[in-house]
C-alpha positions as YAML, in Angstrom:
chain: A
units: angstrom
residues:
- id: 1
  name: UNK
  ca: [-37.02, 30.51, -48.48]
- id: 2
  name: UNK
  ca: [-40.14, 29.57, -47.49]
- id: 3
  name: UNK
  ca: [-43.33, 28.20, -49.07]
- id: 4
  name: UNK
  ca: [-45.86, 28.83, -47.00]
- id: 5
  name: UNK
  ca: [-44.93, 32.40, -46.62]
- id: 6
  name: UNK
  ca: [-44.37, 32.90, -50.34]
- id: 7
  name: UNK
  ca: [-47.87, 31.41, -50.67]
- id: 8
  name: UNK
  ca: [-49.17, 33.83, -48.14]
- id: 9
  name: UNK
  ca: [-48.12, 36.08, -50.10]
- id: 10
  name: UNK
  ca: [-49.49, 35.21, -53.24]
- id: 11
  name: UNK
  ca: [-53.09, 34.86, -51.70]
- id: 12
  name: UNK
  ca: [-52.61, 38.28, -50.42]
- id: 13
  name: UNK
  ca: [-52.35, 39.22, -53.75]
- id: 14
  name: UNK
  ca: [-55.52, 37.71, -55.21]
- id: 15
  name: UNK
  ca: [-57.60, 38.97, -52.77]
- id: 16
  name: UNK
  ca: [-56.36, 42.68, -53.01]
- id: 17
  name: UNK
  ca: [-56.82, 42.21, -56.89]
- id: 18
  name: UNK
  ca: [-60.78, 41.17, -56.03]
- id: 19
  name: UNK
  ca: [-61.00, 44.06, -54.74]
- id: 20
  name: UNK
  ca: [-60.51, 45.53, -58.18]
- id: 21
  name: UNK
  ca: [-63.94, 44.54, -59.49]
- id: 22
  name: UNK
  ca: [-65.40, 45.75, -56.49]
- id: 23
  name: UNK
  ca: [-66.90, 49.00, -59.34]
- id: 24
  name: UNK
  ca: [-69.41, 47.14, -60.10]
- id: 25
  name: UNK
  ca: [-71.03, 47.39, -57.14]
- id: 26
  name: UNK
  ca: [-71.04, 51.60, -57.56]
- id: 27
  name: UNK
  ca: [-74.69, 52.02, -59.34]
- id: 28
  name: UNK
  ca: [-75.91, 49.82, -55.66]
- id: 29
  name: UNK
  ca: [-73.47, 52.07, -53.78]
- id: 30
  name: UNK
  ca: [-74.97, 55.25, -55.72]
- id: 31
  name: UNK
  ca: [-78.53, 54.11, -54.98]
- id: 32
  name: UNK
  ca: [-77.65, 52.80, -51.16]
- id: 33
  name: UNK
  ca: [-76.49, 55.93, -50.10]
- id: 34
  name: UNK
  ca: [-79.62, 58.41, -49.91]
- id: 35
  name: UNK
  ca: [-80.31, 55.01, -47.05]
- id: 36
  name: UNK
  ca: [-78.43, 54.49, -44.24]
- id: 37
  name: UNK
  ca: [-79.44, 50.84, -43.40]
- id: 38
  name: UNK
  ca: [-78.90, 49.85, -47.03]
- id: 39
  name: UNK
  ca: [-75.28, 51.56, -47.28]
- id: 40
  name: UNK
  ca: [-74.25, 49.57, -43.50]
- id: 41
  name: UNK
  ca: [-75.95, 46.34, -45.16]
- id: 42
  name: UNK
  ca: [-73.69, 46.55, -48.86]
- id: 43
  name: UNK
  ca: [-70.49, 47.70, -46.65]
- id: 44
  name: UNK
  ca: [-70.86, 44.42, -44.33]
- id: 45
  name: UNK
  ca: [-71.45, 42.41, -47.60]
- id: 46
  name: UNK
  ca: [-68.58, 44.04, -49.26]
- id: 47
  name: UNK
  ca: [-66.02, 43.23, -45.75]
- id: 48
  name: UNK
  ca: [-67.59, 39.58, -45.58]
- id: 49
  name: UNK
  ca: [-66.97, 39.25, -49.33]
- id: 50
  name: UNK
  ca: [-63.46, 39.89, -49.06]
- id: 51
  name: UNK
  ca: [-62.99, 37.82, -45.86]
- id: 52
  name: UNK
  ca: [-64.70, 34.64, -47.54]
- id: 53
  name: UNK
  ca: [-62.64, 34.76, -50.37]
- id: 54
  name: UNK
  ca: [-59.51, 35.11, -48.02]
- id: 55
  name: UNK
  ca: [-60.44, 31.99, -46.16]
- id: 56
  name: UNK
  ca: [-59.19, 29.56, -48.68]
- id: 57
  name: UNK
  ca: [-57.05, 31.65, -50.89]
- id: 58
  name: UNK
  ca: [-54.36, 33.00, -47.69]
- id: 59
  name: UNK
  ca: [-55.68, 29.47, -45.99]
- id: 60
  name: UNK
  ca: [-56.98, 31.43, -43.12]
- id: 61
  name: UNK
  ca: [-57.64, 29.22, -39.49]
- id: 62
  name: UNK
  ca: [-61.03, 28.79, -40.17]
- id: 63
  name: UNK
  ca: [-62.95, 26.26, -39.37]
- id: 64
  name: UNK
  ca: [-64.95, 24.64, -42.65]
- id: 65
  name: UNK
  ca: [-68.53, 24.83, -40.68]
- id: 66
  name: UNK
  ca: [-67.85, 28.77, -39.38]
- id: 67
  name: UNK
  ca: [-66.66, 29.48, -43.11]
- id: 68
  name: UNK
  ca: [-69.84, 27.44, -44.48]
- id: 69
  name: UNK
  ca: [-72.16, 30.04, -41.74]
- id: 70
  name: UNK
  ca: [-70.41, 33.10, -43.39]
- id: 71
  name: UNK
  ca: [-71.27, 31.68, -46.83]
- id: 72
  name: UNK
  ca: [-74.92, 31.36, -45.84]
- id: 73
  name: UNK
  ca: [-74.96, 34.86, -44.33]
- id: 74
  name: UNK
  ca: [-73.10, 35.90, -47.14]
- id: 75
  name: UNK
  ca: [-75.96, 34.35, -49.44]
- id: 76
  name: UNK
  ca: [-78.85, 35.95, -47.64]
- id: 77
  name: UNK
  ca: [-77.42, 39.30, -46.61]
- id: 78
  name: UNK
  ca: [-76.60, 39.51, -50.87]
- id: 79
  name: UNK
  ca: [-80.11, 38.23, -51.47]
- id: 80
  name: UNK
  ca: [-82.00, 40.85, -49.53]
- id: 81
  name: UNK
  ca: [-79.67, 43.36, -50.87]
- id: 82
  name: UNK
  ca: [-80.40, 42.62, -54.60]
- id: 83
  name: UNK
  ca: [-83.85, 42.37, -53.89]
- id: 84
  name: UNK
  ca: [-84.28, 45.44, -52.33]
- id: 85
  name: UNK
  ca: [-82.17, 48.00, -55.29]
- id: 86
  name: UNK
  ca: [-83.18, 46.07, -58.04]
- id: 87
  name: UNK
  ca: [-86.02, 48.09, -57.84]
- id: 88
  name: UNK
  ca: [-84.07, 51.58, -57.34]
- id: 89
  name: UNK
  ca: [-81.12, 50.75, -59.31]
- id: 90
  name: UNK
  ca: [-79.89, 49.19, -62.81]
- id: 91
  name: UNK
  ca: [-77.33, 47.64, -60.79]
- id: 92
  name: UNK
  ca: [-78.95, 45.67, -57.98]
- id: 93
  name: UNK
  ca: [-78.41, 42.18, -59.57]
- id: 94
  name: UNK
  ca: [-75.19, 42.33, -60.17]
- id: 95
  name: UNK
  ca: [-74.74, 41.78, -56.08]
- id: 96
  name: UNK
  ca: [-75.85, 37.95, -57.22]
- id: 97
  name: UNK
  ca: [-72.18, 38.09, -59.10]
- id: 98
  name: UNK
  ca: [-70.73, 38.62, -55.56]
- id: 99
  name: UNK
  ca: [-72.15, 36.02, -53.35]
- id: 100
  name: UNK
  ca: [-71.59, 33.54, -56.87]
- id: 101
  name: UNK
  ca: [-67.87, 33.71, -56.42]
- id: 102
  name: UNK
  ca: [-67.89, 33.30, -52.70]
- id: 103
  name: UNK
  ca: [-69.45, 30.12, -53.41]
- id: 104
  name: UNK
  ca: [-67.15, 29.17, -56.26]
- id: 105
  name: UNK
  ca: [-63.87, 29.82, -54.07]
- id: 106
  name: UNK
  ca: [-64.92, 28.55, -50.79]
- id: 107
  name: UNK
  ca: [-66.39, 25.25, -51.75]
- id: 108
  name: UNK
  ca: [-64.36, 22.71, -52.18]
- id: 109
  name: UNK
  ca: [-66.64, 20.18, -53.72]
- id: 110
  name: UNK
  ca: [-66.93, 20.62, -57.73]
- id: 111
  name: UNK
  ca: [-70.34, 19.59, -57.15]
- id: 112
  name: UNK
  ca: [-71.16, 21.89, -54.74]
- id: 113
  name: UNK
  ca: [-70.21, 25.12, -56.31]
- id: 114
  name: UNK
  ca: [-71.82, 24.41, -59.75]
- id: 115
  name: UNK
  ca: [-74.67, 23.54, -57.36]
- id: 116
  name: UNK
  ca: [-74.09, 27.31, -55.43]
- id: 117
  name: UNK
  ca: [-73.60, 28.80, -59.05]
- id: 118
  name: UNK
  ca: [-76.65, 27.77, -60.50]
- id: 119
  name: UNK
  ca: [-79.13, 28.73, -57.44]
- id: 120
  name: UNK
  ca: [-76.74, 32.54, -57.70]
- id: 121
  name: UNK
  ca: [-78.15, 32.50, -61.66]
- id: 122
  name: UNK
  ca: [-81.38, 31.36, -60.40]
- id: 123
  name: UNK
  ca: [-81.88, 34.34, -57.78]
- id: 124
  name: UNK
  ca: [-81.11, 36.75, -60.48]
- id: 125
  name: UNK
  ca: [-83.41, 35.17, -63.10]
- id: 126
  name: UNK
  ca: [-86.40, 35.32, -59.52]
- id: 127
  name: UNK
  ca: [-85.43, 38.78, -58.37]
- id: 128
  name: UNK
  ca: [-85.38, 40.22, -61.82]
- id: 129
  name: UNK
  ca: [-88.97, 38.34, -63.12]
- id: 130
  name: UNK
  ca: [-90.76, 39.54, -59.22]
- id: 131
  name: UNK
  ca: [-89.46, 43.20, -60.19]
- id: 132
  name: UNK
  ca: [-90.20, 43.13, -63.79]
- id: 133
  name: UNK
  ca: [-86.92, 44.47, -64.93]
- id: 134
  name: UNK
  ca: [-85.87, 44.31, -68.96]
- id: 135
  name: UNK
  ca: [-85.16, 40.92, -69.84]
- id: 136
  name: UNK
  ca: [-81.63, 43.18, -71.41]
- id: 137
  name: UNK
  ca: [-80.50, 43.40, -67.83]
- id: 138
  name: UNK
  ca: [-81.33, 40.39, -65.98]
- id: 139
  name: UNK
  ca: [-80.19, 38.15, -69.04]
- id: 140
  name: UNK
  ca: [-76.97, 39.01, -69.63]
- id: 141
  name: UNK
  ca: [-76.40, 39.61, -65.35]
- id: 142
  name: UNK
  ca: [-77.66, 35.91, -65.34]
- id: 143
  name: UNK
  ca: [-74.66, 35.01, -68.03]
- id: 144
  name: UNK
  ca: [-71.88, 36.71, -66.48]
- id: 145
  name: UNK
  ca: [-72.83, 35.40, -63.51]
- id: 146
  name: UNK
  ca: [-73.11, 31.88, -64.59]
- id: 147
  name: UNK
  ca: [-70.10, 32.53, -66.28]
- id: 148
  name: UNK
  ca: [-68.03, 34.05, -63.24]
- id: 149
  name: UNK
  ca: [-68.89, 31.28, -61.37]
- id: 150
  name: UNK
  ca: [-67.89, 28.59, -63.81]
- id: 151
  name: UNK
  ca: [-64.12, 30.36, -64.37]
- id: 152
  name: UNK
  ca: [-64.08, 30.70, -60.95]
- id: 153
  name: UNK
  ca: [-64.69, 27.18, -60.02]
- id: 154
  name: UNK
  ca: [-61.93, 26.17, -63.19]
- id: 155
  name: UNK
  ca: [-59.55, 28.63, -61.55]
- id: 156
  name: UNK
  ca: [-59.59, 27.30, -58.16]
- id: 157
  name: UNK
  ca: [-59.40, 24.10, -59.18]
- id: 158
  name: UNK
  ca: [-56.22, 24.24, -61.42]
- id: 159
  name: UNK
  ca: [-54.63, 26.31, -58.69]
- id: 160
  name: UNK
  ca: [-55.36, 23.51, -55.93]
- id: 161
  name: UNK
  ca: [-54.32, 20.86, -58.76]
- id: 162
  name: UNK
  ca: [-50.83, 23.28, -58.89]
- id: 163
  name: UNK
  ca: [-50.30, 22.84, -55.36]
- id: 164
  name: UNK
  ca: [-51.00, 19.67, -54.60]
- id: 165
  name: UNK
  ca: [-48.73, 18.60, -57.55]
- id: 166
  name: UNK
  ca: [-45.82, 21.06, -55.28]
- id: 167
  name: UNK
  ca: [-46.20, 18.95, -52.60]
- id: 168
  name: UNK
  ca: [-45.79, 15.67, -54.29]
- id: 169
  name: UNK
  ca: [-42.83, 17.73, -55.58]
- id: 170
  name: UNK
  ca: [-41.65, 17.96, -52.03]
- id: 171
  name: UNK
  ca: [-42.21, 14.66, -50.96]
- id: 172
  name: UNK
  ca: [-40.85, 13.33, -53.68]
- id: 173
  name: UNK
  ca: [-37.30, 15.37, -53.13]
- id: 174
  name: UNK
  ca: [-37.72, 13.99, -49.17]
- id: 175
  name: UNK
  ca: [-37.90, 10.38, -50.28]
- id: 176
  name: UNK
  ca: [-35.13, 10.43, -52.68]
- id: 177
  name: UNK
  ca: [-33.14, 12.11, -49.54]
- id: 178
  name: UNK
  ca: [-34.45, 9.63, -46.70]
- id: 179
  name: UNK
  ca: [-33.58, 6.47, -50.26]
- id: 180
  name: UNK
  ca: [-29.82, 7.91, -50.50]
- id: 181
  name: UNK
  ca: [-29.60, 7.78, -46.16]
- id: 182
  name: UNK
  ca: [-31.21, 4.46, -46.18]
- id: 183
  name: UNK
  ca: [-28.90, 2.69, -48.79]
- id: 184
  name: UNK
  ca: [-26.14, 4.38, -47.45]
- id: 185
  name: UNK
  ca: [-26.57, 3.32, -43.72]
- id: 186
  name: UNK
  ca: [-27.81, -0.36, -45.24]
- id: 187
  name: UNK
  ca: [-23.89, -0.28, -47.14]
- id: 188
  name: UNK
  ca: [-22.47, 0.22, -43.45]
- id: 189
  name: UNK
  ca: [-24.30, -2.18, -41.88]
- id: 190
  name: UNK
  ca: [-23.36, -4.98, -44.39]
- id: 191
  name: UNK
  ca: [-19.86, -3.96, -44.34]
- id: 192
  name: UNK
  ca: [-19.04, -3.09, -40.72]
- id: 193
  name: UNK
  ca: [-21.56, -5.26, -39.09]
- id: 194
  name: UNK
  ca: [-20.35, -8.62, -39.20]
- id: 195
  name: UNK
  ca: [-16.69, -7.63, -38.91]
- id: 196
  name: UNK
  ca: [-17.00, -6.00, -35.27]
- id: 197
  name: UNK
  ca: [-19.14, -8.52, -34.19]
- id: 198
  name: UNK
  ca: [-16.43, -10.70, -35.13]
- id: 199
  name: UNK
  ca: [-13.80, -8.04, -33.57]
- id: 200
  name: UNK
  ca: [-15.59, -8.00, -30.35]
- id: 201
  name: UNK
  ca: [-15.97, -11.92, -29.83]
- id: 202
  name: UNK
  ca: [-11.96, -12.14, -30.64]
- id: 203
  name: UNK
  ca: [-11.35, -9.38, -28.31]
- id: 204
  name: UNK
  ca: [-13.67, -11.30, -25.26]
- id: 205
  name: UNK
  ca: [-11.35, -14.58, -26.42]
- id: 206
  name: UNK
  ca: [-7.89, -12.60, -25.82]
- id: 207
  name: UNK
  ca: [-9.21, -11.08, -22.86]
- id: 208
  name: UNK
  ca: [-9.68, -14.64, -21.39]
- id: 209
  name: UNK
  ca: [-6.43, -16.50, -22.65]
- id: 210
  name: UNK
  ca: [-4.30, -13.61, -21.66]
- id: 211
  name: UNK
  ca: [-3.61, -15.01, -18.41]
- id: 212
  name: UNK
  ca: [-3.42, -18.36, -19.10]
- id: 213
  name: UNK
  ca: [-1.95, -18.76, -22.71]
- id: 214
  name: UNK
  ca: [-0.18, -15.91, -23.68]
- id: 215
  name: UNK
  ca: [0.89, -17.31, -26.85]
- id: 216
  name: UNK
  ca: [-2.42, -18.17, -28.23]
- id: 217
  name: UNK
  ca: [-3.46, -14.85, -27.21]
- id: 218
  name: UNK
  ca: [-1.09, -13.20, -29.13]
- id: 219
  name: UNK
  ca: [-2.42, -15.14, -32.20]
- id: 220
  name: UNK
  ca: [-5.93, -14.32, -31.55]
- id: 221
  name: UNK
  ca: [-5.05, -10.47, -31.05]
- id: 222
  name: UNK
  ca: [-2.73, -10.72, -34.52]
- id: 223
  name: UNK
  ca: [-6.17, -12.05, -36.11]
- id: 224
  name: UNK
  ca: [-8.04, -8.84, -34.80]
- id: 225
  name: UNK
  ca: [-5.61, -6.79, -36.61]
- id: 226
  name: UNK
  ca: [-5.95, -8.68, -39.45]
- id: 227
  name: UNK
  ca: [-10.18, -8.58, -39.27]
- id: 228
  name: UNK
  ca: [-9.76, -4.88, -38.78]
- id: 229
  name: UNK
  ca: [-7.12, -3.93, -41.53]
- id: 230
  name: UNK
  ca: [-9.89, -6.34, -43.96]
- id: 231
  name: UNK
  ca: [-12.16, -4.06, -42.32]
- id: 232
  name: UNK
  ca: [-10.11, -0.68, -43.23]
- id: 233
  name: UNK
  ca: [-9.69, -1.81, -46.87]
- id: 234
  name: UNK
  ca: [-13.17, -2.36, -47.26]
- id: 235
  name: UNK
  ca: [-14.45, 0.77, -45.87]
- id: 236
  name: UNK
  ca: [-11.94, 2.46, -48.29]
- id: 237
  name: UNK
  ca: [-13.29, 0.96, -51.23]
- id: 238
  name: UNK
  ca: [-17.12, 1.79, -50.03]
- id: 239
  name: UNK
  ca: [-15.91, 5.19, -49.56]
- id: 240
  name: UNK
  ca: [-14.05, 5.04, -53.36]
- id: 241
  name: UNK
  ca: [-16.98, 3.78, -54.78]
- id: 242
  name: UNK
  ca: [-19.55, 6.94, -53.36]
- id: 243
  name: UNK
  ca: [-16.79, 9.28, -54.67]
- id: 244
  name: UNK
  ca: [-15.83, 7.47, -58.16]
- id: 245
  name: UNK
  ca: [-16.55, 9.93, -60.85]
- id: 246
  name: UNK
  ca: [-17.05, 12.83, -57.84]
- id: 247
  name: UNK
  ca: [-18.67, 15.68, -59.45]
- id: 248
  name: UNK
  ca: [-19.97, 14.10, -62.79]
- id: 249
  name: UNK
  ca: [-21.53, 11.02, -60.82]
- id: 250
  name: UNK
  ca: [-22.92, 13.74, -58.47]
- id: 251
  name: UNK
  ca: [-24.10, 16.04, -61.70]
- id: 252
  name: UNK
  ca: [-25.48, 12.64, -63.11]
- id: 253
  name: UNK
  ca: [-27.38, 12.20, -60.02]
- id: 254
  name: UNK
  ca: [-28.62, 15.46, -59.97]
- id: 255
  name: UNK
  ca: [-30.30, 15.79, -63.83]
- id: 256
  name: UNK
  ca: [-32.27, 12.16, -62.94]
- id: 257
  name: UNK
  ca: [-33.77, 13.45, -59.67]
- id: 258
  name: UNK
  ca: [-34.87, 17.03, -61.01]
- id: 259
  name: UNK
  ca: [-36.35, 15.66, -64.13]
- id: 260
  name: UNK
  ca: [-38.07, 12.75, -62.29]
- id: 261
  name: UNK
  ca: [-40.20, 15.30, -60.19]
- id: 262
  name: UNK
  ca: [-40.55, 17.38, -63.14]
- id: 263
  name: UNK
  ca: [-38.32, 20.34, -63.27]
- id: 264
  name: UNK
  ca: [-36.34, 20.88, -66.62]
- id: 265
  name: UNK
  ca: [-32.49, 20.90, -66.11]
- id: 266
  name: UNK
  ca: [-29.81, 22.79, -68.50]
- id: 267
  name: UNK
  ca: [-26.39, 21.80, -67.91]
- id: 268
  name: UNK
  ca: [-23.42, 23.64, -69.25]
- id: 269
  name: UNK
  ca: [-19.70, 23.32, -68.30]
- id: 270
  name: UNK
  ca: [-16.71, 24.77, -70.15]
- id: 271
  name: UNK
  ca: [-12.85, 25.48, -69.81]
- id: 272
  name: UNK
  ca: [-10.52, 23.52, -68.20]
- id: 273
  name: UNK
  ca: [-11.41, 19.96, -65.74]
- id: 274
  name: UNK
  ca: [-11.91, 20.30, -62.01]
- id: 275
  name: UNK
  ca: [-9.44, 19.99, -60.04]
- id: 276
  name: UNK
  ca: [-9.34, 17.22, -57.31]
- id: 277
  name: UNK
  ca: [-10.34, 19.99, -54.41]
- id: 278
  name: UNK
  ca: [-13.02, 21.46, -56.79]
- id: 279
  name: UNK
  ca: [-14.40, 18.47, -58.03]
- id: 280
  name: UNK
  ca: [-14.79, 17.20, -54.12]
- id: 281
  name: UNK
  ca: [-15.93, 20.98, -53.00]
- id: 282
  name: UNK
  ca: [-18.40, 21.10, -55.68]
- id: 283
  name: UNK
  ca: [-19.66, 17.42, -55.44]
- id: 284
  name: UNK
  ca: [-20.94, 18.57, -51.65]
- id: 285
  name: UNK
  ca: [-21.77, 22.13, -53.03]
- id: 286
  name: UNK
  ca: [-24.34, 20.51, -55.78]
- id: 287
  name: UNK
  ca: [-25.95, 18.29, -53.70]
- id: 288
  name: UNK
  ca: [-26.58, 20.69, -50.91]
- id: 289
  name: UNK
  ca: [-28.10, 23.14, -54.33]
- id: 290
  name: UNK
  ca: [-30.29, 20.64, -55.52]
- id: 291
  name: UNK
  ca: [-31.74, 19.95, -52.04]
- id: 292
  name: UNK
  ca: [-32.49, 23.05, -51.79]
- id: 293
  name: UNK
  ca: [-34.44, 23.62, -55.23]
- id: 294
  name: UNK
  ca: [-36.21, 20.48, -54.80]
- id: 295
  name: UNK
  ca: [-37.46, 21.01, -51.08]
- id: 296
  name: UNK
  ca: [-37.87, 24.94, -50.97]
- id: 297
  name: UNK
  ca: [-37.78, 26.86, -54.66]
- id: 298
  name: UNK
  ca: [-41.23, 25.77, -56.14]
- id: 299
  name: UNK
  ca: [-39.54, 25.94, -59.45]
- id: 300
  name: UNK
  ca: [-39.89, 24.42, -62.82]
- id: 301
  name: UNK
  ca: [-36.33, 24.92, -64.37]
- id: 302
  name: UNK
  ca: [-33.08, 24.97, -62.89]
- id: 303
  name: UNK
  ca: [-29.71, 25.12, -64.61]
- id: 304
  name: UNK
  ca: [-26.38, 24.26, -63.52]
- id: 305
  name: UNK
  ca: [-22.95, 25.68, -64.86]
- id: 306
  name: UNK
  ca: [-19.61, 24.73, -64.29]
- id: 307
  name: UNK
  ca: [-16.31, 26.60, -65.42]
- id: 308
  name: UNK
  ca: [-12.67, 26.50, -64.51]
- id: 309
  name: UNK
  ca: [-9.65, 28.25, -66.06]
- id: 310
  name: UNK
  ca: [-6.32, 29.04, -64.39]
- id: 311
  name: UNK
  ca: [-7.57, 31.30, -61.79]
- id: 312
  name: UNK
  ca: [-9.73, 28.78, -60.50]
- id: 313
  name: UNK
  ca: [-13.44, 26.98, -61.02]
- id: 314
  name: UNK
  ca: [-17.28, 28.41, -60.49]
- id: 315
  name: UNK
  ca: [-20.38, 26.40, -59.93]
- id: 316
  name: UNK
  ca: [-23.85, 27.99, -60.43]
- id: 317
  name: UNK
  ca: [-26.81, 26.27, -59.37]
- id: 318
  name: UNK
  ca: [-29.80, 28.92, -60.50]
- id: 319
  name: UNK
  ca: [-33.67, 28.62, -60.48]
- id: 320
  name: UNK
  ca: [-36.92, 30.27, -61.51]
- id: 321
  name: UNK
  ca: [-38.33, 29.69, -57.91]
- id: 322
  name: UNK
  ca: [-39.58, 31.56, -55.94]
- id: 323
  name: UNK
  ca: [-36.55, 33.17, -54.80]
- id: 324
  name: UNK
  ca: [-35.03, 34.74, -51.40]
- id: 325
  name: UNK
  ca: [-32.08, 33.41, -49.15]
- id: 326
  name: UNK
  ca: [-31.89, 30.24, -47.92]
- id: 327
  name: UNK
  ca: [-31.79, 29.59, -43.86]
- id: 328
  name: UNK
  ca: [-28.38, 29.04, -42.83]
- id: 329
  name: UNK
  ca: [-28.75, 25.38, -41.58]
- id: 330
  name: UNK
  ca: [-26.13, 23.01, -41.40]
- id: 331
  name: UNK
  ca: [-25.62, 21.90, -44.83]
- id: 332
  name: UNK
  ca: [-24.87, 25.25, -45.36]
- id: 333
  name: UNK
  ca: [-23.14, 26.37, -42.95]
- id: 334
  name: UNK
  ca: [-21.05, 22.97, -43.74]
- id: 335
  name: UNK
  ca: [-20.19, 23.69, -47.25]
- id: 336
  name: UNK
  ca: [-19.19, 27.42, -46.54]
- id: 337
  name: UNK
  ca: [-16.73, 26.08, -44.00]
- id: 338
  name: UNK
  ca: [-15.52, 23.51, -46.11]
- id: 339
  name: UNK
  ca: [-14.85, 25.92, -49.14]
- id: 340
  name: UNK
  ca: [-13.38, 29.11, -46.60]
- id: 341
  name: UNK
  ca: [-10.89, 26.15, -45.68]
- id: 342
  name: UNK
  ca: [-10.30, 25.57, -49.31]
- id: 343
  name: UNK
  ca: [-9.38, 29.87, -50.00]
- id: 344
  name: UNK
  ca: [-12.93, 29.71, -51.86]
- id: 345
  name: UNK
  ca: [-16.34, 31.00, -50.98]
- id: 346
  name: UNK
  ca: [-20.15, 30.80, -51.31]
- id: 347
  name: UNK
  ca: [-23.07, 33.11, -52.01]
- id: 348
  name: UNK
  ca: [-26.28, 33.62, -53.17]
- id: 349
  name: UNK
  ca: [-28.18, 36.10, -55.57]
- id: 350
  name: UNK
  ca: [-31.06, 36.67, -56.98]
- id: 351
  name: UNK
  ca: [-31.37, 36.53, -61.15]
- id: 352
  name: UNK
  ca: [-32.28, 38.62, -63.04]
- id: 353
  name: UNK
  ca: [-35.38, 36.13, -64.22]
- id: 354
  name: UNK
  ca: [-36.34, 35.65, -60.47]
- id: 355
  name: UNK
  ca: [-35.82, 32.47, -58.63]
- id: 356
  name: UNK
  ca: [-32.33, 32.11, -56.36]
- id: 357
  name: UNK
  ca: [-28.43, 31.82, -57.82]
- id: 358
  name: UNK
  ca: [-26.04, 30.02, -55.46]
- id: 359
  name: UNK
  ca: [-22.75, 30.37, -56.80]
- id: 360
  name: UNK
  ca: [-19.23, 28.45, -55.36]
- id: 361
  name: UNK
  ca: [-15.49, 29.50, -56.35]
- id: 362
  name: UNK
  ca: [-12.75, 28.23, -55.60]
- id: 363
  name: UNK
  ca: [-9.07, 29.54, -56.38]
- id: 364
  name: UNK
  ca: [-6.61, 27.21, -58.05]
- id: 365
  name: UNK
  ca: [-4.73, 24.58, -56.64]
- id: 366
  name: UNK
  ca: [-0.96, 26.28, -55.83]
- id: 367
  name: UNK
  ca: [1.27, 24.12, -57.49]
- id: 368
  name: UNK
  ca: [3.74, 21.66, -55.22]
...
């Protein structure tokens, strides 16, 4: 899965479907064609309309001063245009409409687009009093224009509001990630530091007293094997502790972090308990899921379902995301491996609601 090519996507999308609207522009077409100059003047507005609006909405690699040029063109090359079949056509102010929502989309600023919407409503209000058309046309062109721009501007805002909200998503999922690494390599310091310090200065004794007082050196060396069986038990009971509970402390885990960055969780579980293998398989298995929704799926509900009978157990982590595979990187590469070893398996699918299904089963346990 990726974002940015799912949102590539989606702008691809929203600019074919301006395209849609492009009918209004027929009565100008109609009037443009019996002139040639006019016709190659309203088909370079129409391209540059399309490309301006493609800018921000695909995010284009254009610079904001180049875009800013087009958007004067843009204004200009639509002015003249209107000007020139208002007085041939019914249609000519409706261009105005046009270079209105070029504004809207492509300025960032709030202030700025109201600021290009109201000079669009102004040019129609001009262009229609210096060519004496019916206040019935250039009135109600002026409202949907100033009304086109206005949505537009709302639009474009809520969608940038939606996005930047999915990457404080993202980060969000990163720093609970890089939290969990940090604690867990601050837990190994505290325990293992000191002791090997301590392991290594007993160790630099024995080496010296070896030759000289064997019997003291044998003391010193029992002590290291004490230090390090201390050592041993300790580690144990770290490693007890980050697997006490296994799955449901993982499943616990899991329902705080999605709902803290906002995406609704439904849990359901039925038949018989995990066994030990599943509930360790499906610990690793959950955590590599919920990575993956939080960092890559965009989505706002994910739900989680756990079964076992005497066949075997299933986990199913699904989404309303955006969907696809995932890229085979190590985590799951990792937990395929680790289930395979286990006679069980892992796969993906796609729901029937959208968004991605990973799904892990393992057969089980043969009884000893």
């Amino acid at each position: 899965m990726s974002g940015d090519r799912s949102r590539r996507r989606r702008g691809l999308v929203l600019v074919a479907a301006h395209t849609a609207w492009l009918w209004l522009l027929l009565p100008a077409a109609r009037a443009g064609a019996r002139e040639p100059v006019a016709a190659a003047g309203l088909g370079v507005f129409v391209l540059l309309y399309l490309l301006l609006v493609a800018v921000p909405v695909v995010d284009l690699p254009v610079s904001s001063r180049l875009h800013h040029a087009g958007l004067a063109l843009h204004a200009l090359l639509g002015t003249a245009l209107a000007a020139a079949f208002t007085g041939v056509s019914d249609g000519g102010l409706i261009v105005l409409l046009y270079v209105c929502s070029a504004g809207a989309v492509g300025l960032t600023r709030p202030a700025a687009a109201f600021g290009w919407t109201g000079g669009s409503v102004a040019a129609v209000l001009v262009i229609g009093a210096v060519h004496r058309s019916p206040a019935g046309d250039v009135v109600p062109t002026a409202l949907i224009t100033a009304l086109a721009g206005a949505s537009t501007i709302g639009f474009v805002r809520l969608a940038r509001l939606v996005e930047e909200l999915r990457r404080t998503q993202q980060e969000l999922a990163r720093t609970v990630v890089e939290r969990e690494r940090l604690r867990f390599a601050q837990d190994l310091h505290d325990l293992l530091g000191h002791t090997l310090s301590l392991i290594v200065v007993k160790a630099e004794v024995v080496r010296r007293l070896a030759p000289a007082d064997p019997a003291r050196a044998a003391t010193e060396a029992a002590d290291i094997e004490r230090i390090g069986r201390t050592a041993l038990g300790e580690v144990r009971e770290a490693v007890t502790g980050y697997r006490e509970q296994g799955f449901g402390r993982e499943l616990a885990n899991a329902r705080t972090v999605l709902d803290t960055v906002g995406i609704a969780v439904t849990v359901r579980g039925s038949g018989h308990p995990l066994s030990v293998e599943a509930d360790e398989a499906f610990r690793w298995v959950l955590r590599e899921g919920v990575t993956n929704v939080l960092r890559h799926s965009g989505a706002t509900r994910c739900e989680i379902t756990v079964a076992g009978d005497e066949a075997g157990a299933v986990l199913t982590v699904r989404d309303n995301g955006v969907g696809g595979r995932p890229e085979p990187g190590n985590g799951l590469r990792g937990l395929a491996e680790r289930l395979e070893r286990a006679g069980g398996s892992i796969g993906f699918g796609r729901p029937p609601g959208g968004g991605l299904e990973l799904t892990a089963r393992l057969p089980a346990p043969v009884p000893t």
